[in-house]
Structure formats: C-alpha cells, structure tokens
MIDOSE-1310 file (N, C-alpha, C; in nm, 2 decimals, decimal comma, always signed):
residues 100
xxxx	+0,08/-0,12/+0,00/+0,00/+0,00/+0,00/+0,09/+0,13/+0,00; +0,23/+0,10/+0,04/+0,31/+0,23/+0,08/+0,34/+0,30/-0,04; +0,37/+0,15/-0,15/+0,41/+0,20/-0,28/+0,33/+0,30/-0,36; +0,18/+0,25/-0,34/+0,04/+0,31/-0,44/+0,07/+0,46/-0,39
xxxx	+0,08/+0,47/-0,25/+0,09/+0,61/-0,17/+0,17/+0,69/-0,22; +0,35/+0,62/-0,20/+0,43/+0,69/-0,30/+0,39/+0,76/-0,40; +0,35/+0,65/-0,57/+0,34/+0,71/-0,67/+0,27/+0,80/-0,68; +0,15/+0,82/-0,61/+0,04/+0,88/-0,62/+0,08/+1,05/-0,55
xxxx	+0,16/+1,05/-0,45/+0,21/+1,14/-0,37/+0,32/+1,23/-0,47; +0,39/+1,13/-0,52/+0,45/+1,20/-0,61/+0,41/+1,23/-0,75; +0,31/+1,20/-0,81/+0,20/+1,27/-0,89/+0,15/+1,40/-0,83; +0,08/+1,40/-0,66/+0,03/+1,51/-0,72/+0,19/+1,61/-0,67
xxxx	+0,24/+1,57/-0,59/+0,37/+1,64/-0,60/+0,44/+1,77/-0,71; +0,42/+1,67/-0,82/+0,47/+1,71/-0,96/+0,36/+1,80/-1,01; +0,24/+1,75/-1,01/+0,11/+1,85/-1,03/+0,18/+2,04/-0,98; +0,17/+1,99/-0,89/+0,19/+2,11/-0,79/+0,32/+2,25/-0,83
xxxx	+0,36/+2,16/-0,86/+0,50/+2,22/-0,94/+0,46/+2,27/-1,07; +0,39/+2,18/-1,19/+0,35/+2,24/-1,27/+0,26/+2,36/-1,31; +0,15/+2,34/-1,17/+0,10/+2,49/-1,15/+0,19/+2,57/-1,07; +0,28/+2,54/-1,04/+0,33/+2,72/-1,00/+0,43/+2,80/-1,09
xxxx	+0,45/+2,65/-1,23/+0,50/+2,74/-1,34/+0,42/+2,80/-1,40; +0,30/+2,78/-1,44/+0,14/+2,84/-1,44/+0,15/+2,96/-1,34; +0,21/+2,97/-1,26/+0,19/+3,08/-1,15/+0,30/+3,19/-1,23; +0,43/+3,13/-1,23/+0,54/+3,17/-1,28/+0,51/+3,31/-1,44
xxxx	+0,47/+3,25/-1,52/+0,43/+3,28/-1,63/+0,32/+3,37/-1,61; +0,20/+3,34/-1,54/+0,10/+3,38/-1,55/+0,14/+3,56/-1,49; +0,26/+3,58/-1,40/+0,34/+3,66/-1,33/+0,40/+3,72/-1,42; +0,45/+3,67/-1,52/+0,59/+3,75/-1,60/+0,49/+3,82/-1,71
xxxx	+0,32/+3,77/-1,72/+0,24/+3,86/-1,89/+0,18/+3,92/-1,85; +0,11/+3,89/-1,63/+0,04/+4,00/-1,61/-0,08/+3,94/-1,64; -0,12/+3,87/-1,79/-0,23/+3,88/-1,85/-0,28/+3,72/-1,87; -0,46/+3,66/-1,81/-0,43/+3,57/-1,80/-0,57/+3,55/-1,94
xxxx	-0,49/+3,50/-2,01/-0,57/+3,41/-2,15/-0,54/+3,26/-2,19; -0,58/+3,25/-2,22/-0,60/+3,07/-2,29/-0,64/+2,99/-2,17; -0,68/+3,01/-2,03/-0,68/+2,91/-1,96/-0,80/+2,96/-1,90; -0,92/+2,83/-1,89/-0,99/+2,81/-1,85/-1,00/+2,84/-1,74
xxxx	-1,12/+2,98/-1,68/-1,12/+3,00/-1,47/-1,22/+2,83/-1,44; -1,29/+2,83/-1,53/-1,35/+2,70/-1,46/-1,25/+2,59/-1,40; -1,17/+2,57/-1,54/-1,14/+2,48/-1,55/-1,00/+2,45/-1,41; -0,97/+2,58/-1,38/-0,87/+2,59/-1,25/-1,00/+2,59/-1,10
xxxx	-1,07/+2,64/-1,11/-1,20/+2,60/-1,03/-1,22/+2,48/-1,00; -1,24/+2,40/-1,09/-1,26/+2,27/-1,07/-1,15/+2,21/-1,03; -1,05/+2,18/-1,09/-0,94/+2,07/-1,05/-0,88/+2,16/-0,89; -0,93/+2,24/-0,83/-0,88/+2,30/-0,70/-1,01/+2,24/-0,62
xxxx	-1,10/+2,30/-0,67/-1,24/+2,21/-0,54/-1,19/+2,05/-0,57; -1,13/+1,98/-0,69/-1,15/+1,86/-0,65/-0,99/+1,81/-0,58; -0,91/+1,92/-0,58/-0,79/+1,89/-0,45/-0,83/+1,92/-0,28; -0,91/+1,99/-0,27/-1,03/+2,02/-0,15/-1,07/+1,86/-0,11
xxxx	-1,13/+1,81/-0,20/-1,18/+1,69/-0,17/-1,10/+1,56/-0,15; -0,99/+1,57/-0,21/-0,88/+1,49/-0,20/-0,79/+1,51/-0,05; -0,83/+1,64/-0,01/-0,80/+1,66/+0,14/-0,82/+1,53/+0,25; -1,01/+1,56/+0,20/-1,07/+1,47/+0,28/-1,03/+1,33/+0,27
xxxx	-1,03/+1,30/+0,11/-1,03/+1,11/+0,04/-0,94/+1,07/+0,15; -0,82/+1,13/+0,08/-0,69/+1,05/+0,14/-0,66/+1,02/+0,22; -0,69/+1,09/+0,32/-0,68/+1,03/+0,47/-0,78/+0,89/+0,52; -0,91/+0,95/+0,44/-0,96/+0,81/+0,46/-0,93/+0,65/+0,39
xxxx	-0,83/+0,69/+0,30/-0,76/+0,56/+0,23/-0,60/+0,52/+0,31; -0,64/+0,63/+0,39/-0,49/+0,59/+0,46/-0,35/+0,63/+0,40; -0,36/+0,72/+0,31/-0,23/+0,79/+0,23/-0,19/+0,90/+0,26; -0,10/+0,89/+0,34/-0,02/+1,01/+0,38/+0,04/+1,12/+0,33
xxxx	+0,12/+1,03/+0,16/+0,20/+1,08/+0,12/+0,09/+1,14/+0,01; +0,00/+1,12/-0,05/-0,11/+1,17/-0,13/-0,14/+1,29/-0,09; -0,17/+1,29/+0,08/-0,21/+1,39/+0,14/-0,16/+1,52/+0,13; +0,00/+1,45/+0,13/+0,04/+1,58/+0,16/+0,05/+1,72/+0,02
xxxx	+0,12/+1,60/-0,07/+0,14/+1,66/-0,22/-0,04/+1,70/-0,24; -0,15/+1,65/-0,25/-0,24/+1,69/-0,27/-0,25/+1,82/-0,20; -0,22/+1,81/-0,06/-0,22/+2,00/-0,01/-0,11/+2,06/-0,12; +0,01/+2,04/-0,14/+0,06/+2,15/-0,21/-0,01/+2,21/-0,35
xxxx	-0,09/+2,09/-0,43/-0,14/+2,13/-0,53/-0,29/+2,25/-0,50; -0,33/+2,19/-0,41/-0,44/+2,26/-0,35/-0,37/+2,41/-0,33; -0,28/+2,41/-0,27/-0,24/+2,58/-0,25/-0,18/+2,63/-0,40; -0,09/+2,56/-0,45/-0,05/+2,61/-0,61/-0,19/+2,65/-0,66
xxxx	-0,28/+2,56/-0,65/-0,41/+2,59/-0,76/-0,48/+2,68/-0,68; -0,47/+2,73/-0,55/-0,56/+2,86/-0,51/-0,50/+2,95/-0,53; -0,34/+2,98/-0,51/-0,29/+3,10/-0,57/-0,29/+3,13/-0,73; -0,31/+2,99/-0,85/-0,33/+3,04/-0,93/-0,46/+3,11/-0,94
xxxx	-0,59/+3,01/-0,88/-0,65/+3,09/-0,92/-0,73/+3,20/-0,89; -0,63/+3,22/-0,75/-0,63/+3,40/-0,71/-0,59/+3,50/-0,83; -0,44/+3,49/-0,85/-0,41/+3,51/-0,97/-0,46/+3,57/-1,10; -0,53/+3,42/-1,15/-0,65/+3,47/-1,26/-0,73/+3,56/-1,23
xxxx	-0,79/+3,58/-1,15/-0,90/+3,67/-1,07/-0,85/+3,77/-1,07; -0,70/+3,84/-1,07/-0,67/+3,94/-1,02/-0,63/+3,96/-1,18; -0,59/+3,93/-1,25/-0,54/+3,96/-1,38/-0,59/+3,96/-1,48; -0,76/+3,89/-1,49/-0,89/+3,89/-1,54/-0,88/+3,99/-1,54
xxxx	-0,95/+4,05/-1,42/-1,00/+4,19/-1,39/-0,93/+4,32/-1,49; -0,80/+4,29/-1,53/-0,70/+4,41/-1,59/-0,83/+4,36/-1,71; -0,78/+4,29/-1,76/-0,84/+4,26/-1,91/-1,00/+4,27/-1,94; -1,08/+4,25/-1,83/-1,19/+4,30/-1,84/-1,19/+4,49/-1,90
xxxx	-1,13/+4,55/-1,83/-1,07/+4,70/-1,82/-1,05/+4,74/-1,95; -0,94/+4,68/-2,00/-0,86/+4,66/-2,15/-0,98/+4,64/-2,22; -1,05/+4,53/-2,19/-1,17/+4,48/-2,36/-1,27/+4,62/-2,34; -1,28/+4,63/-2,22/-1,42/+4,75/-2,20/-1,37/+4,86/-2,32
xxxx	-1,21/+4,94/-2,26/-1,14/+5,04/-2,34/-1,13/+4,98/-2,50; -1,15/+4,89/-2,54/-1,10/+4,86/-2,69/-1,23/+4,88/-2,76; -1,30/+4,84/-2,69/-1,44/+4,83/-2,77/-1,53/+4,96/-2,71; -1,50/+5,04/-2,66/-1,54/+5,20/-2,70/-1,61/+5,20/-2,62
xxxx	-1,59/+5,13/-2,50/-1,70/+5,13/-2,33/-1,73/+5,25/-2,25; -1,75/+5,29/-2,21/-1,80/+5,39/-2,10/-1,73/+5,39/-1,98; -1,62/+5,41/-1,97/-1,51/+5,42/-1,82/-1,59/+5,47/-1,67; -1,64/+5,58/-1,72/-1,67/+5,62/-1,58/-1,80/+5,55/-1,49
C-alpha cells in the first residue's frame, strides 16, 4: 500500500510544481488568456476533496502533495481573478465602453 501512496504522492507532488510554473508565467504577462477560470476552479475544489479522500484511504503521502497542489491551484487561481480583472478593463477600453 506504501508504494500506491508513494506514486500517487508523487504525482500530485509534480502536479503542484507544474502549477506554480502556471503561476510563474502567469506573473511575467500579467495577462491571464488561454486558460480556463472554470477549468482551474474545478481541478482545486477537486484537491479540496482529495484533502478529505486520502486520509480516509490511509495515504499520507497523497495527502500531503495533494495540499501542495491545492495551495498552487488557489494562488493560481487567485491570480486569474486578479489579472482577469485588468483585461476586463482593457476589452471595456477597446471596444469604446463607458469608463466612468
């Protein structure tokens, strides 16, 4: 069982890392396009719930990496939210919107 734990710990481990080059990037344009807010919504509520699972399967090491993905994927998609917002601004201004 330690092993399943392992791999699985070190999946989401690696998850975790790959969103905070997602963080990384999303940091250096400022500007967040091509990526799905749902789709970062969703795979974070379902690390939420993977809080819960894993303990009840008895995987420690799941657990833990599952929290780090969980916090990678809330600061991303803090992030989006905050960098959305510019670009909402931007499309209003391009398309001849009403500022005040």
């Amino acid at each position: 069982m330690i092993a399943a734990d392992l791999i699985n710990g070190s999946f989401e481990l690696l998850a975790g890392l790959f969103v905070l080059n997602h963080c990384r990037v999303l940091y250096a344009h400022k500007e967040a396009r091509g990526v799905s807010l749902a789709r970062v919504a969703f795979f974070t509520l379902w690390g939420f719930w993977n809080l819960y699972y894993y303990p009840t399967l008895q995987q420690p090491l799941s657990f833990y990496g599952g929290l780090f993905v969980v916090a990678a994927n809330a600061v991303y998609l803090g992030m989006m939210f905050r960098y959305r917002a510019k670009l909402v601004d931007e499309h209003e201004t391009y398309l001849g919107g009403d500022r005040s």
